[in-house]
N, C-alpha and C positions, 0 to 999 in steps of 0.2 A: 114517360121514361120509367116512370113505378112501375108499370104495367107488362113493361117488354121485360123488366129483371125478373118479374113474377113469374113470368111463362118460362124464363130461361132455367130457371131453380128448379121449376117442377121435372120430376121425372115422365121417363117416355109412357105413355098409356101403355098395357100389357097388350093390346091388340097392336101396336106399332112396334113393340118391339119381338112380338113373333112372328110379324110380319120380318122384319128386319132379320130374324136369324133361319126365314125358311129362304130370304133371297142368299144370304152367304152359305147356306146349305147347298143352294142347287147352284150356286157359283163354284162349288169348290168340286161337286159331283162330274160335273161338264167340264171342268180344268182335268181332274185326274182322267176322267174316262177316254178325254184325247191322248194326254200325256201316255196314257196305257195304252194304247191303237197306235200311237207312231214307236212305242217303244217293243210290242207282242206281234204285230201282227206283219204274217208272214209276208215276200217279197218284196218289203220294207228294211233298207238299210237300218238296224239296232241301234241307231244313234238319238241321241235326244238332244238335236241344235237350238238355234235360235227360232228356225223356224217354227220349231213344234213349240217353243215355249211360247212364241207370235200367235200362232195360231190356236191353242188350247187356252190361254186367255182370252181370245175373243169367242171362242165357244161358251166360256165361263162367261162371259158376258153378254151372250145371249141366251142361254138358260135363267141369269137371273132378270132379262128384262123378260123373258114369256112367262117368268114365275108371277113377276108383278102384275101383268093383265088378268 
């Protein structure tokens, strides 16, 4: 029980946590760079629906799982 509080206290090692801020980096790269392809690019309705928000999230979430491999 001592043990598990000890580990929870301590801070994230600095390799885990720039690991941590290169996966919300390329989460948030791959979110915009859709969000900006359904909203710039030509013979594309100008709109930014639900679908582009559906789909630029999961882009964003795959950019940050191939960041992790």
């Amino acid at each position: 029980m001592i043990g598990q509080q000890q580990e929870r206290e301590q801070p994230e090692r600095p390799e885990k946590a720039r690991r941590r801020s290169v996966e919300v980096v390329a989460f948030l790269a791959g979110f915009l760079a859709t969000l900006a392809f359904f909203a710039f690019f030509p013979g594309l309705p100008h709109v930014i629906d639900w679908g582009a928000i559906i789909v630029s999230v999961l882009v964003g979430a795959l950019a940050r799982r191939v960041c992790r491999r």
